[in-house]
C-alpha positions in Angstrom: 7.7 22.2 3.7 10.4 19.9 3.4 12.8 22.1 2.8 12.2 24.4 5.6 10.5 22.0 8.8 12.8 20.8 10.9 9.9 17.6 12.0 7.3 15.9 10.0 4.5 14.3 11.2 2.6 12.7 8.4 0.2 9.7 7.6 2.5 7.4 5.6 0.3 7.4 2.5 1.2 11.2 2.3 5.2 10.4 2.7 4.7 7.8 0.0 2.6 10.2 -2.2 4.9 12.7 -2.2 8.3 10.3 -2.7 6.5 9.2 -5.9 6.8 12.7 -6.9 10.3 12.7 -6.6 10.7 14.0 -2.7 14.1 12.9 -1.5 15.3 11.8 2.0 18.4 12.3 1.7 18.6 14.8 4.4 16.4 13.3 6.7 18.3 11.9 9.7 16.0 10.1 11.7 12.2 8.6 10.3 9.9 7.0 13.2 7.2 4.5 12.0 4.7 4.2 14.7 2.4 1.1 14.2 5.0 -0.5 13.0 3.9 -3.5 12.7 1.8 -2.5 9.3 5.4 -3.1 7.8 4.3 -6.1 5.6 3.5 -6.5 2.1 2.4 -3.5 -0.1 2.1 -1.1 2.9 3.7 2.3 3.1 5.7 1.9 5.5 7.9 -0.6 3.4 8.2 1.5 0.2 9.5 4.5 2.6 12.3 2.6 4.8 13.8 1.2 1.2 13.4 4.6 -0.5 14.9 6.3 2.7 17.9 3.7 2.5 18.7 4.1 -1.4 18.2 8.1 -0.6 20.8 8.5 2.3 22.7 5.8 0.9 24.5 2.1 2.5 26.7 2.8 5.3 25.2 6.5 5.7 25.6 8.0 9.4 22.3 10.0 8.7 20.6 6.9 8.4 18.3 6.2 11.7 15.0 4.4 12.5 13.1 4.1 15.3 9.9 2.0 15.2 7.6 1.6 17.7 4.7 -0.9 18.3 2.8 -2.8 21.2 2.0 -5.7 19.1 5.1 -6.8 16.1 4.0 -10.0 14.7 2.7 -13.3 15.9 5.8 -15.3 15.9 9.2 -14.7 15.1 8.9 -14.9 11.7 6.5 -12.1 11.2 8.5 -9.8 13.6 11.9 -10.6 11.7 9.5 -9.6 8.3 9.0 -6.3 9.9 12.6 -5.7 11.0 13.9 -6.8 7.3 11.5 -4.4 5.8 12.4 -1.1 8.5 16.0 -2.2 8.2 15.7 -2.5 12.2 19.1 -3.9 13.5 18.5 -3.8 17.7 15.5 -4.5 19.3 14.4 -3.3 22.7 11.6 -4.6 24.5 9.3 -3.0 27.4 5.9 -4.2 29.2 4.0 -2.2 31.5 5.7 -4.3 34.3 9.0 -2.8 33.6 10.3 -0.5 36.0 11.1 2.2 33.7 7.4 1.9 32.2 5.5 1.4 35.3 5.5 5.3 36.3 3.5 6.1 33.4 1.0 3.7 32.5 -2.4 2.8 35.1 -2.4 -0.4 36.4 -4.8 -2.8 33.8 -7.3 -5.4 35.7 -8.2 -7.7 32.7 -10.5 -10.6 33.5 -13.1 -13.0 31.3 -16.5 -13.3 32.4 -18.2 -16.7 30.9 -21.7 -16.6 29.6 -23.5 -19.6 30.0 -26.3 -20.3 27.1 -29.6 -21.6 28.7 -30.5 -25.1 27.8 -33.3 -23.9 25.9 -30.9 -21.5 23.6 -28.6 -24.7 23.0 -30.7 -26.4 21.7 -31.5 -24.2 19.4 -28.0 -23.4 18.7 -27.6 -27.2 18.4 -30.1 -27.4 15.2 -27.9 -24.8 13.6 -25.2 -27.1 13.9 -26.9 -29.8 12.5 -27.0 -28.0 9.1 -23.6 -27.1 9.0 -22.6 -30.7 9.9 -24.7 -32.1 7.1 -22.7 -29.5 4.6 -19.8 -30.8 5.8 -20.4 -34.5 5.4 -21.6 -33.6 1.7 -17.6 -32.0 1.4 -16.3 -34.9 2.9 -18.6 -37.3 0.8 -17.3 -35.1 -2.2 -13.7 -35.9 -1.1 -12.6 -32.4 -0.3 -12.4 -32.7 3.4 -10.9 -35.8 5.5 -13.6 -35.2 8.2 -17.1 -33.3 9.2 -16.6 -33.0 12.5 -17.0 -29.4 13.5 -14.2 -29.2 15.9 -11.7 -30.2 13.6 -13.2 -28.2 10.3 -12.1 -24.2 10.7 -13.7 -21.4 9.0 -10.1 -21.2 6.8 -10.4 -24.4 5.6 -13.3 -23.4 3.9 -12.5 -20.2 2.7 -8.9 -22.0 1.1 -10.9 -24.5 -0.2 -13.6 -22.1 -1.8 -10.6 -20.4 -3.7 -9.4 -23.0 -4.9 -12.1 -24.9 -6.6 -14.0 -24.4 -10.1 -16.0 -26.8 -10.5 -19.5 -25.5 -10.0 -21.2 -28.0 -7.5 -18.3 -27.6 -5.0 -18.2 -23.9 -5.1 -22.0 -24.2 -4.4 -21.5 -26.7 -1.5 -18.5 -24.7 0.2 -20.5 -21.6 -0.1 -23.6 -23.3 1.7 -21.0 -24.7 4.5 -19.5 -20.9 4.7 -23.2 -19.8 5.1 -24.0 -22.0 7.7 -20.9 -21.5 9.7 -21.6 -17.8 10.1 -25.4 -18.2 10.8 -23.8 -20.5 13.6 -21.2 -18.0 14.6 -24.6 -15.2 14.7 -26.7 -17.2 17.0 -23.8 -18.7 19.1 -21.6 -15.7 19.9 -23.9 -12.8 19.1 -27.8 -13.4 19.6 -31.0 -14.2 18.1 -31.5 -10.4 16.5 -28.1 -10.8 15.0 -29.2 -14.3 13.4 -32.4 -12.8 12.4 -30.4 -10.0 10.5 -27.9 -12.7 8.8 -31.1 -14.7 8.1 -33.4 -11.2 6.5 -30.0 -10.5 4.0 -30.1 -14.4 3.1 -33.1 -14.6 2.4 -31.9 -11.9 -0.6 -29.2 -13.8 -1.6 -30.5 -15.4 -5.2 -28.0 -18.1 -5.1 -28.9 -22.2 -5.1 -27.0 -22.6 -1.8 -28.3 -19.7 -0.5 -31.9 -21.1 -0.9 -31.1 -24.7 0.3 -30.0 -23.4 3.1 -32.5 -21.3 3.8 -35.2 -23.9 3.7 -32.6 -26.0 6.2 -31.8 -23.2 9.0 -34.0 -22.8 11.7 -36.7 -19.7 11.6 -35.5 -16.8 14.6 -37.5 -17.8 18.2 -37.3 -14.4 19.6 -38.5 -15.8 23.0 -35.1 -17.0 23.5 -32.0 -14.5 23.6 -28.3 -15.0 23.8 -27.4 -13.8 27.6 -24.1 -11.8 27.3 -26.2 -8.7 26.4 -27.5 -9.0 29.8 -24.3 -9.5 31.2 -22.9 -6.9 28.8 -25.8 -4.3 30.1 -25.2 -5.3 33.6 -21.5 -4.5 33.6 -21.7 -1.2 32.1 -24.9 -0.4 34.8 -22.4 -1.0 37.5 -19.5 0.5 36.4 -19.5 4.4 38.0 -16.2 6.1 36.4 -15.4 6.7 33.3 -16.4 6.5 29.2 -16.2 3.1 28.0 -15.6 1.2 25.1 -17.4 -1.8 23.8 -15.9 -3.6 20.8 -18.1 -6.0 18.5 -16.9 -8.0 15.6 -20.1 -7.3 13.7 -21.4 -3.8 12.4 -24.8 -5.2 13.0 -24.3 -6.6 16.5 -22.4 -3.1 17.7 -26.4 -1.4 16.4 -28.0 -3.9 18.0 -25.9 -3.2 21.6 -26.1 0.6 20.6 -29.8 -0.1 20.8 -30.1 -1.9 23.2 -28.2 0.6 25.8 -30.2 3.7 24.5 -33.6 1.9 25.0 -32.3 1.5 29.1 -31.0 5.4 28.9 -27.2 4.8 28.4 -25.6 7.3 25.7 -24.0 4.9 23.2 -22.9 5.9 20.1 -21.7 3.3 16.9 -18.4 3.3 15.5 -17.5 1.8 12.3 -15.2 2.3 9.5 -15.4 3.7 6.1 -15.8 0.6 4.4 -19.0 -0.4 6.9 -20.8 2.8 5.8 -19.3 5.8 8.1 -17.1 8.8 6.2 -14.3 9.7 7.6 -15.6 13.2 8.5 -18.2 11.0 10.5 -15.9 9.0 11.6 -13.8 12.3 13.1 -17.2 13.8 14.4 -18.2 10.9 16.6 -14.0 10.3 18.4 -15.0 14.4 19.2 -17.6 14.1 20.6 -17.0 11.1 22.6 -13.9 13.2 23.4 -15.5 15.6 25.2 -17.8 13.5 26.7 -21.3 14.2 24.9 -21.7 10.4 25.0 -20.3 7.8 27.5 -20.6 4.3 25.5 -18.3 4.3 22.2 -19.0 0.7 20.7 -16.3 0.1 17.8 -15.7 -2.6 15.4 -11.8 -3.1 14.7 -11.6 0.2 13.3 -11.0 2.2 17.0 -8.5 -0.8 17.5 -5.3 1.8 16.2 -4.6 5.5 17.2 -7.7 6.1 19.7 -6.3 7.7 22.5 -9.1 8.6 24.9 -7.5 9.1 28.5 -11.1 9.3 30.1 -11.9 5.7 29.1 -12.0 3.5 32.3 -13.7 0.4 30.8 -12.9 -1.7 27.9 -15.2 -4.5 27.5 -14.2 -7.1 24.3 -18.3 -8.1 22.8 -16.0 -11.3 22.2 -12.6 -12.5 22.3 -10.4 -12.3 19.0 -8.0 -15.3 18.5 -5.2 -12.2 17.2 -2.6 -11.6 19.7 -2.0 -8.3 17.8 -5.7 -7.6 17.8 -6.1 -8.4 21.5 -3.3 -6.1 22.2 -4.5 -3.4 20.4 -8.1 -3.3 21.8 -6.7 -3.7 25.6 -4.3 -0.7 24.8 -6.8 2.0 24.6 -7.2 1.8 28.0 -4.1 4.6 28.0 -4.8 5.7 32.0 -5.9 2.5 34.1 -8.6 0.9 34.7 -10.1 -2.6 33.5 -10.9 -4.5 30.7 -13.6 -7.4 30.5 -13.9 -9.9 28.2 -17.2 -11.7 27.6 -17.1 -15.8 26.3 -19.7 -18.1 25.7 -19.0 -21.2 27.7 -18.5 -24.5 25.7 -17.8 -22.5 22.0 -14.7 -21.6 20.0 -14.5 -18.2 21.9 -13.2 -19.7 24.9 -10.3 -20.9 22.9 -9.9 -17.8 21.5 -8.9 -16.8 24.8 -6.4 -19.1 25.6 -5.2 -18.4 21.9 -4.5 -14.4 22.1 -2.8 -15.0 25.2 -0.7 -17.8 24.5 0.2 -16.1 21.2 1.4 -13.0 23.2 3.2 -14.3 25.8 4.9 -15.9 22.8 5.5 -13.0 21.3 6.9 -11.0 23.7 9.5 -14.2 24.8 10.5 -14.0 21.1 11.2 -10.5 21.2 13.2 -10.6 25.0 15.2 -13.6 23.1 16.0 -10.7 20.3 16.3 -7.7 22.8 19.9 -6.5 23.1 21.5 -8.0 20.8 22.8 -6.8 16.9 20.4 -7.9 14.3 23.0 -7.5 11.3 22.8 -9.5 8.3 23.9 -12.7 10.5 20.5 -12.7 12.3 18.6 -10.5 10.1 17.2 -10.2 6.5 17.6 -6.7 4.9 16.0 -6.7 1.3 17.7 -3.8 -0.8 16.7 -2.8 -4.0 19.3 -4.4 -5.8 21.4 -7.6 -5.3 23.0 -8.3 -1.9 26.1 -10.5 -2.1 27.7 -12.4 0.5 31.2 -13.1 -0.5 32.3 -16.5 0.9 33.2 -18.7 -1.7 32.8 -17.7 -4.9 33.6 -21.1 -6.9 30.0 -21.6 -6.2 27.1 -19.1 -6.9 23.0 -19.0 -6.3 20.3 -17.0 -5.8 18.1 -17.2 -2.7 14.5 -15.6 -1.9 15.7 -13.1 0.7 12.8 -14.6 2.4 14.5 -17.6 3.1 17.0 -16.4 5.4 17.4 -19.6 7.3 18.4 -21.8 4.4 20.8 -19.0 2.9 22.5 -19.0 5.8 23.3 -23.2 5.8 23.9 -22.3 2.2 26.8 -19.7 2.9 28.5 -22.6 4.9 29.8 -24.2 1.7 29.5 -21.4 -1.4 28.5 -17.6 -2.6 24.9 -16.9 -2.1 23.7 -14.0 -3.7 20.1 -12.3 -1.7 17.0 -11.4 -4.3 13.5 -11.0 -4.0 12.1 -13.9 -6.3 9.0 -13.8 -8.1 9.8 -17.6 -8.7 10.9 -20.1 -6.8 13.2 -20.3 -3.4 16.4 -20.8 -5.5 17.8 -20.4 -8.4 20.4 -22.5 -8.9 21.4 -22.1 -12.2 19.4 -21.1 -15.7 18.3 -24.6 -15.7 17.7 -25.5 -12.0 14.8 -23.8 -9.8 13.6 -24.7 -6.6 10.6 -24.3 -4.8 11.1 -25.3 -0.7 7.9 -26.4 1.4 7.4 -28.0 4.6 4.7 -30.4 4.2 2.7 -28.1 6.2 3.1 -25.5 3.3 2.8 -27.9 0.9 -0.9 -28.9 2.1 -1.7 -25.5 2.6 -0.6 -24.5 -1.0 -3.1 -27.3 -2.3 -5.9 -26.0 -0.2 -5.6 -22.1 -1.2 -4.6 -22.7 -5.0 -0.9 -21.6 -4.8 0.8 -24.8 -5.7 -0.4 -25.4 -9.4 0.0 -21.7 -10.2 3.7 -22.2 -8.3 4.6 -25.0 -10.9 3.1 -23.3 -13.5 5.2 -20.1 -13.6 8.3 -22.3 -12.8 8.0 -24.6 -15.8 7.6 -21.6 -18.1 10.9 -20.1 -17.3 12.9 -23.1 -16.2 14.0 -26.1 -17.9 14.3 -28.5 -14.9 12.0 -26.8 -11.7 12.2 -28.8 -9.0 10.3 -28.8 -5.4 11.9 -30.0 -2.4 9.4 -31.2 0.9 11.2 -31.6 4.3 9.5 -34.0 6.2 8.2 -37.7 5.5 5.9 -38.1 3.3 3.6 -39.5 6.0 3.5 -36.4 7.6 1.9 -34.8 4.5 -1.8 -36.4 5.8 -1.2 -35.0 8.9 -1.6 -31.0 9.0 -5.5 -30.5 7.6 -8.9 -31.6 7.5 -8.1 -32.6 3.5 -9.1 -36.1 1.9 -5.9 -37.9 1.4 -6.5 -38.7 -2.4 -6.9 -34.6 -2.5 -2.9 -34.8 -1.6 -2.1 -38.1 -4.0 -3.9 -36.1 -6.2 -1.9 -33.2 -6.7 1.5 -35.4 -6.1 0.8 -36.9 -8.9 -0.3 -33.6 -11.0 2.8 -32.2 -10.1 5.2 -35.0 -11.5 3.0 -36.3 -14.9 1.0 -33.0 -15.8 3.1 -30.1 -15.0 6.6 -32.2 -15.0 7.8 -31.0 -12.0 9.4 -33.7 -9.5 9.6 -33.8 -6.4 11.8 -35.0 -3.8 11.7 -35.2 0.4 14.1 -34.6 2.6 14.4 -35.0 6.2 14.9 -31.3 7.5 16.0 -27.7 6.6 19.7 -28.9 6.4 19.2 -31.9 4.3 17.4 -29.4 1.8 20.5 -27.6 2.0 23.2 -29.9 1.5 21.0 -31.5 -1.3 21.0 -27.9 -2.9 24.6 -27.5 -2.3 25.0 -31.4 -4.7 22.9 -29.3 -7.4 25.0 -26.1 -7.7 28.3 -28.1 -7.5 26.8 -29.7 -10.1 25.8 -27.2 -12.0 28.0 -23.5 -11.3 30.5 -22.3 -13.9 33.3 -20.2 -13.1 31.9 -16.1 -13.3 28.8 -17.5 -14.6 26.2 -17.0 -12.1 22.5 -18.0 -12.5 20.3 -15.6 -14.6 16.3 -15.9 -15.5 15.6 -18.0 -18.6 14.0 -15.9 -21.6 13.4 -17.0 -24.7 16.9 -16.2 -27.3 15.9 -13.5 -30.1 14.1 -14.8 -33.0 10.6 -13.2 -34.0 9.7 -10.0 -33.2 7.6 -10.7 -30.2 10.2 -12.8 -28.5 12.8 -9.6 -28.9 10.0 -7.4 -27.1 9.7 -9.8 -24.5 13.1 -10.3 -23.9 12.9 -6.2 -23.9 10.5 -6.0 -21.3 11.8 -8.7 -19.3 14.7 -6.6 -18.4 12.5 -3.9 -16.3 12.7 -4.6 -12.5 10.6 -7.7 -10.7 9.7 -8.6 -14.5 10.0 -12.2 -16.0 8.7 -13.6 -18.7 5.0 -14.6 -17.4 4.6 -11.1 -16.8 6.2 -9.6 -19.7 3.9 -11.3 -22.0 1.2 -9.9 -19.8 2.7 -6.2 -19.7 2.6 -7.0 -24.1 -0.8 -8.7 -24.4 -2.6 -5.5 -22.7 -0.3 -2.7 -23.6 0.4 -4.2 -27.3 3.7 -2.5 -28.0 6.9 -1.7 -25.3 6.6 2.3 -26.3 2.9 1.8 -24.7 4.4 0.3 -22.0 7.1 2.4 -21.3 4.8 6.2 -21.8 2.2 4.9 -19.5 1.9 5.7 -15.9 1.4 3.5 -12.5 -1.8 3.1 -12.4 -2.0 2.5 -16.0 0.7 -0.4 -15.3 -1.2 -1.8 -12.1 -4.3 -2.5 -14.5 -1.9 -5.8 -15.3 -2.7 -8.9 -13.2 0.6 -9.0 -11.2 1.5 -5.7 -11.2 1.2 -4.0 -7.8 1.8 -0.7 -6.6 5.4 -1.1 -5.4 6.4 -2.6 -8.2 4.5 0.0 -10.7 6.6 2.4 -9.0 10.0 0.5 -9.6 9.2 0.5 -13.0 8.0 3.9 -13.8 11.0 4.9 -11.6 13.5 3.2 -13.9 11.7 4.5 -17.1 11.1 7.5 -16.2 14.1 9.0 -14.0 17.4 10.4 -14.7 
């Protein structure tokens, strides 16, 4: 087929699947990635825009891509991610306003309807909030969070804090405060059937917190409901034209409004993905039949966010507003011919921010992208990541290596010396085989305490480095800022950092300072046509030869060359196995499985 079809059209895990086999695109002139936003992390989409640059080759005339997307990233960071990785170098930007788009799109009304809760229904709401509040206090009493209050404590900080703790009694009281949070997410967003049905599959949970909580929350009062299902079966009585979809955040709440329409004579069917319980055949049967119209009420979890094009669909109601610009943009773009889409909040909760959020976050978006539009993304505004080593030649008296994540700092870095682009496993900067450095913001650097990354950062650096360093631009004042984190959780792991893992640390004021201060070290450090290169340990026993060994496949240092020898035992293992056999190794992922095995196994 490849040989002989003059067009592809393909789901990208089938293009991937079939490069791994040794498929080339050498020939191809032209690849479209629709979605493109999916262009992150282990994705296809990323492994086939590298393999179709190395195929067709650096400067190749063949080589074209055309991406498309409603929703890129939520900030200029993330879209620039996606550019790097689809080697995108102009950007063109069009909303439905545009004259060259209006002929062909219906004209959207979107509106919010707010839901006030009874008084009756808030207070009830407000018990459920007291036990949250008195998890929280026991955090804060524990010295894991710098407050209880619930406006300033987010789901997230939780969930980061959860991953990053051990010790027993906290994991038990951040798993009670999770608990509560989403029995006060059920009853304040969804209803009292959906608390009900959080409370029934509690009740199975065998866990301490679990069972504290249990005997804490209050029992279901089913004379009291939550009144945007009213609201929600009032909208859809009224609306006349059209199928409609409903989107719920919750696989229970979309069968609770699925039930809840039937029992008044609407035709509702659930949709849900494979992971909630529906096969893809399923899956394919119900978007058929909704299709043709054997049903006129489709409600969806995120699943028919992507790829549903129904142009019959007049209504698009949105259970409850999602803070995710991309996710907003997404739901509101099934509506494909006109028509509106509502968008239900409870007045006086988190959802009315959400609002405000999605929308801000767009408009933000799509100013980022006009700021982008028309002009060249080349290597001066843009970070392209090729397989191997990308050199900028500017002075080459001084060399170092630089994430090709950090674009930014590479740049002030090429003002005064050579700076050589590579994906680190390790570090921001190599600056030499003694020198690495790890840059954070002291946002990033509170985040990296809350969700574990930090000690696991030093860690790996102090194993192949002599003299790692991290660098934090901002005052150190600014550190106690950002989260709802005890301060002596952040003296804490200063001090860690300097006397346990021997790492310092210095501050400077901003992104250049961090520069200039780099630009001292490498001055310091550089030899003539003696770049940097990854510390492993000199020959002596046989082990450390087969580490040095393995240590020279691609993406591989020495933390996770001694993992590739502890499960594999001997290289010759290693080297006859296949990918999956190499992704059973903690820190071996698919794309870099495939480098691997491509490099062992290829002519």
């Amino acid at each position: 087929m490849w040989e002989t079809a003059g067009w592809l059209v393909a789901t990208p895990q089938t293009v991937q699947n079939d490069l791994l086999r040794g498929q080339s695109l050498e020939k191809v002139s032209l690849v479209v990635f629709d979605e493109a936003h999916r262009a992150v992390g282990d994705y296809a989409y990323v492994y086939i825009a590298r393999k179709y640059k190395e195929d067709t080759g650096e400067g190749n005339p063949l080589f074209h891509v055309l991406a498309l997307t409603a929703s890129p990233g939520k900030d200029g960071e993330k879209i620039r991610e996606v550019l790097g990785h689809l080697f995108i170098k102009h950007v063109e930007v069009r909303t439905e306003e545009d004259p060259d788009v209006r002929p062909y799109v219906g004209e959207k009304l979107i509106s919010w309807q707010e839901v006030q809760l009874p008084p009756a229904y808030r207070d009830f709401v407000n018990k459920v909030k007291g036990v949250l509040r008195l998890h929280l206090q026991a955090l804060k009493k524990m010295g894991h969070l710098g407050s209880a209050d619930l406006s300033r404590v987010h789901k997230r900080d939780l969930i980061t804090l959860q991953q990053r703790t051990q010790d027993y009694d906290t994991m038990s009281a951040v798993a009670a405060a999770l608990k509560a949070h989403h029995a006060l997410e059920m009853v304040e967003s969804q209803g009292m059937l959906a608390y009900a049905a959080y409370l029934e599959k509690l009740e199975g949970d065998r866990t301490r917190a679990a069972h504290e909580l249990m005997k804490q929350l209050p029992k279901p009062d089913f004379s009291l409901d939550h009144p945007k299902m009213g609201v929600l079966i009032d909208l859809i009585g009224k609306e006349t034209k059209g199928q409609i979809i409903v989107f719920s955040h919750f696989r229970q709440q979309g069968k609770n409004i699925v039930a809840a329409l039937t029992a008044r004579g609407v035709d509702a069917e659930v949709f849900v993905g494979q992971k909630e319980g529906m096969s893809q055949k399923k899956q394919k049967e119900v978007v058929e039949r909704f299709r043709k119209g054997a049903f006129r009420v489709l409600v969806a979890t995120s699943v028919a966010e992507e790829g549903m094009d129904i142009p019959s669909v007049k209504l698009i109601i949105f259970y409850e507003p999602v803070p995710s610009s991309i996710r907003h943009i997404q739901r509101k773009g099934r509506l494909r011919g006109g028509g509106k889409v509502k968008i239900l909040a409870t007045r006086g909760t988190r959802e009315q921010a959400y609002i405000y959020s999605s929308r801000r976050k767009e408009l933000g978006m799509v100013q980022t992208l006009r700021r982008m539009g028309g002009q060249s993304l080349g290597e001066s505004h843009l970070i392209v990541p090729t397989p191997g080593q990308t050199r900028l030649d500017l002075a080459p008296e001084i060399k170092v290596v630089v994430d090709d994540r950090e674009f930014d700092l590479a740049k002030r870095l090429g003002d005064g010396g050579g700076v050589n682009f590579k994906r680190l496993e390790i570090g921001d900067v190599v600056v030499s085989d003694k020198i690495v450095v790890e840059r954070k913001t002291t946002a990033d650097f509170v985040s990296s305490i809350v969700d574990g990354r930090l000690f696991r950062q030093a860690t790996e650096m102090k194993d192949l480095y002599e003299n790692p360093l991290i660098i934090i631009e901002g005052q150190p004042s600014e550190l106690y800022t950002h989260r709802a984190i005890h301060p002596n959780a952040i003296r804490g792991a200063l001090a860690s950092l300097v006397l346990k893992h021997g790492v310092p640390i210095i501050f400077t004021r901003d992104l250049q300072d961090t520069a200039d201060f780099i630009r001292v070290l490498v001055t310091r450090e550089s030899k003539p046509d003696n770049g940097p290169s990854i510390k492993v340990p000199k020959a002596g026993t046989l082990r450390e030869q087969q580490e040095r060994l393995v240590c020279a496949l691609p993406g591989i240092n020495l933390v996770l060359a001694r993992r590739l020898l502890d499960h594999f035992r001997e290289p010759l293992a290693l080297f006859t196995t296949d990918i999956k056999g190499l992704q059973e190794v903690e820190g071996i992922g698919k794309k870099k499985a495939t480098l691997i095995f491509e490099v062992l196994r290829k002519a």
